[in-house]
C-alpha positions in Angstrom: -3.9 -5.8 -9.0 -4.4 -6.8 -5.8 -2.1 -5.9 -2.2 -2.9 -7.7 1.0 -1.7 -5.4 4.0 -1.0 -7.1 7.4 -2.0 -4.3 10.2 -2.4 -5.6 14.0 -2.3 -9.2 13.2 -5.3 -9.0 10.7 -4.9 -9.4 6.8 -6.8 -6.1 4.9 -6.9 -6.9 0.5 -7.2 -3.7 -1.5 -8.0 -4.1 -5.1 -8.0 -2.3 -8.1 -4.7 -1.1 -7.1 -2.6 0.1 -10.6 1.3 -0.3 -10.7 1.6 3.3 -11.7 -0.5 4.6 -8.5 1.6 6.8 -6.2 2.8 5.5 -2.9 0.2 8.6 -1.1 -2.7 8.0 -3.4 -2.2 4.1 -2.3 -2.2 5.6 1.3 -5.6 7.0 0.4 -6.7 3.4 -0.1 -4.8 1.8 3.1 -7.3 4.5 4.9 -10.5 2.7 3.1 -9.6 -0.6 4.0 -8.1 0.1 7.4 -9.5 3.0 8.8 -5.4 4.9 9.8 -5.1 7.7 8.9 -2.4 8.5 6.0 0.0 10.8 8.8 0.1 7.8 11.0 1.0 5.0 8.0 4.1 3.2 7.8 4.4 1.5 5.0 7.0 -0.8 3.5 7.7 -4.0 0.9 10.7 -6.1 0.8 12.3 -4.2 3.9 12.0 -0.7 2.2 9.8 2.1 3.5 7.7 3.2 0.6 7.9 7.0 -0.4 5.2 9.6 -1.2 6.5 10.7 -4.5 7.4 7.1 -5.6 5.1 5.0 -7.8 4.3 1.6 -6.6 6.1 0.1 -9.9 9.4 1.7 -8.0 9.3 -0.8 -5.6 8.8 -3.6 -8.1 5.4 -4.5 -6.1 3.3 -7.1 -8.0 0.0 -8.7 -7.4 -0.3 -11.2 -4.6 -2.7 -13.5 -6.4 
């Protein structure tokens, strides 16, 4: 699937994202597409702050297209 991320008023799309990926390993590819580093991420969906050891199927995140 596909995630767009908003960061500093610019839209970033990450693909080949799986449902079953861990929120860090996902952080891993925030860092490709962004360039932050994972210690200074801060990531959320639907007004919840994503967790390490959650997968991204936890959050009931879906593809944007």
């Amino acid at each position: 699937m596909k995630v767009l991320l908003k960061f500093k008023g610019e839209d970033y799309e990450v693909n080949d994202i799986s449902k079953a990926m861990t929120v860090k390993k996902f952080r891993n590819e925030v860092k490709a597409a962004t360039g932050v580093d994972q210690k200074y991420q801060n990531l959320y969906f639907g007004g919840k702050v994503l967790h390490d050891d959650c997968d991204l199927c936890d959050y009931k995140i879906v593809s944007w297209q």
